[in-house]
N, C-alpha and C positions, 0 to 999 in steps of 0.2 A: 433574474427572471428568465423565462422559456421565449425564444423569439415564436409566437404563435404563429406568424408569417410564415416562415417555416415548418413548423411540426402540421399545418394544417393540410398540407403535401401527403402527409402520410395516410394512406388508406385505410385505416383502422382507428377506432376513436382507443381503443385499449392501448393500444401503443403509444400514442401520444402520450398517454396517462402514465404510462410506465416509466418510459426515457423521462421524461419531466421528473418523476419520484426520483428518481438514480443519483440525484444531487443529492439525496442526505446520505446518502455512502459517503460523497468525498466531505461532505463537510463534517461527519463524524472523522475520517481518515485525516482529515488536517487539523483536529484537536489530538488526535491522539499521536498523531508526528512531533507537533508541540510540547506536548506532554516526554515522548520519549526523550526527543533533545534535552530536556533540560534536566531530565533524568542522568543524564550520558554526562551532560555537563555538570553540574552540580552534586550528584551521588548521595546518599544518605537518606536524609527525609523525605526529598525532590521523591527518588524511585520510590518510598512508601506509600507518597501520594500521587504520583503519576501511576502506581500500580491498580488504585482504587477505582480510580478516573477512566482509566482506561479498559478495566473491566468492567465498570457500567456501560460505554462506548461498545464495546464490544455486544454485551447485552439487546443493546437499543440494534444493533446489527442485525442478531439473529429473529431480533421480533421484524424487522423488514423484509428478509429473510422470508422468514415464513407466510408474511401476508402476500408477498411476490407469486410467491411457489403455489398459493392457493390461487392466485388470479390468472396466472401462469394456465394453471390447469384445469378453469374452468371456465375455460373461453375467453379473458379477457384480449388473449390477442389469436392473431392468424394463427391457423392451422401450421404452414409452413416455416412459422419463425419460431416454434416453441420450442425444437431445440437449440435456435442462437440465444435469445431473452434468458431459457433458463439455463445457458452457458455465463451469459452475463453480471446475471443475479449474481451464480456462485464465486464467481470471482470475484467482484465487487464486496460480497461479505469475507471473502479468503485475508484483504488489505487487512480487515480488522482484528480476525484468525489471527497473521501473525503479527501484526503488532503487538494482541494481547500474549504471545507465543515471545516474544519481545522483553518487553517488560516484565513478565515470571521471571526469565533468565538473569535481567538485573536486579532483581529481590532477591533469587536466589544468592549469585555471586555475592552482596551485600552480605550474605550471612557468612561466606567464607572470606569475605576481605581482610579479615583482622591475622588468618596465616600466610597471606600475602609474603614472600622475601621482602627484600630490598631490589631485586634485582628483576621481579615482578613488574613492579608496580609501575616504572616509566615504561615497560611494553603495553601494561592495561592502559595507560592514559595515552600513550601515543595511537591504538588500537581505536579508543573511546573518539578523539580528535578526526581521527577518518569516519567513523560511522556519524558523526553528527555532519559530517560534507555530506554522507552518501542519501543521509536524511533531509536535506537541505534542496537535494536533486528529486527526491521524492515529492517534494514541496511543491516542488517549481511542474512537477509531472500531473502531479494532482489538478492544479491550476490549470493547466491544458487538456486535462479530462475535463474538465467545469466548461473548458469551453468549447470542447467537442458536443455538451450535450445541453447547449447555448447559442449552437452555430448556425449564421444564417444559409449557409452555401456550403459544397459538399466538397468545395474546395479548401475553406478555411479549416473540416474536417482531417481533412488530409495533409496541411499545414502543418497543424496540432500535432498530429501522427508522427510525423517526420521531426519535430520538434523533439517529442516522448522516445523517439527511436536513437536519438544523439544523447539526452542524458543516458539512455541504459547501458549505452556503450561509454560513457563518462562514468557510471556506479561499477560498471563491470570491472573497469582497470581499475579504481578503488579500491575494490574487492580482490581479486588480483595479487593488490600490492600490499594487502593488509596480511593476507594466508601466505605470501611470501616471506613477507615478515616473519610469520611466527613461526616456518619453520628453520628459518636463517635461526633465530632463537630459541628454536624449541630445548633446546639444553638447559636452557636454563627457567624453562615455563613447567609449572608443574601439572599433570592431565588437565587436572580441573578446568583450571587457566587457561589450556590451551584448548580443552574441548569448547569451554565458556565462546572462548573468541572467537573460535574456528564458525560456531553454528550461529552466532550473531551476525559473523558478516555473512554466509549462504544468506539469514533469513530477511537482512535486510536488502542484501541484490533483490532477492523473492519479493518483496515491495515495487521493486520499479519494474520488475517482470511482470507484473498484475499492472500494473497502468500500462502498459504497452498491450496486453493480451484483451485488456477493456475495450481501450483504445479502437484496437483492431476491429473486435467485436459491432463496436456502435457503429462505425465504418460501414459495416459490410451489412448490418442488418439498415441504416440506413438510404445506404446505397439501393438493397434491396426493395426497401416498399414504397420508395421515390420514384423509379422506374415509370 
């Protein structure tokens, strides 16, 4: 729940309304992190139906999405925050973007597993074993987006902030260490394989960049109509 205590600070009844709404982003984003992990772990049926799952998720995204952008734009908040709110929005729906961007790539790959090498397949699992860490940080970032926009003080705000700003630089070196990898082995990866991997870890950093860029965002529009 919304600490009212707080959002009643805020000079706008719209806005109150809005930040309050922003939590079913993350909690579509942390079924659909759930969903990915166990995809990444499990492989086979898991991504079939994590692919299904996650494309309704995504779905319920853009219908928020668009109810934002309508209220966005027809007053429901200040004049001067309508381009941070509708900075916000879009990021907010981006997490779900790519995770559904995510999951395609592991239904994809699942069709070409079966010409896998030999000498494949313990890079894609050793690859798979890092992005459920880097999903795991995502987790943990989400969590502190919920409670940036739960916070009673504009300090635990920025808490939160500084918390999201130490996993990105823990998903970073992940990431990092995963595209190092593959090209220490690119010899023996074939395109596919190694394009598959390459834009998996980019687009799973691209998750904890969106909680950090959110992050920011509530910050600053907070800070703003607290004033």
């Amino acid at each position: 729940m919304v600490n009212y205590g707080f959002l009643k600070k805020l000079l706008v009844i719209g806005e109150k309304h809005l930040l309050q709404e922003l939590t079913a982003y993350v909690d579509l984003a942390l079924k659909s992190n759930a969903m990915l992990k166990d995809s990444l772990e499990a492989g086979g049926d898991k991504i079939k139906s994590g692919y299904e799952a996650i494309k309704q998720y995504e779905k319920e995204a853009d219908g928020l999405t668009m109810r934002y952008r309508h209220e966005i734009s027809n007053g429901a908040i200040s004049s001067t925050m309508l381009g941070s709110f509708s900075d916000l929005v879009e990021k907010c729906d981006s997490i779900l973007d790519d995770s559904y961007f995510i999951i395609r790539e592991l239904k994809r790959m699942l069709l070409a597993s079966a010409s896998l090498s030999v000498n494949e397949k313990p890079i894609m699992t050793e690859s798979y074993r890092n992005f459920v860490k880097m999903l795991d940080h995502e987790n943990t970032a989400l969590t502190y987006v919920n409670t940036m926009l739960t916070a009673s003080s504009i300090e635990t705000m920025r808490e939160e902030l500084r918390k999201i700003e130490d996993l990105e630089e823990k998903v970073d070196d992940l990431k990092d260490s995963v595209i190092d990898s593959l090209y220490a082995k690119s010899s023996t990866l074939s395109y596919v394989s190694f394009s598959h991997l390459l834009d998996m870890a980019h687009k799973i950093d691209d998750l904890l960049d969106h909680c950090e860029d959110i992050a920011d965002l509530i910050l600053t529009i907070t800070t703003a109509v607290t004033k």
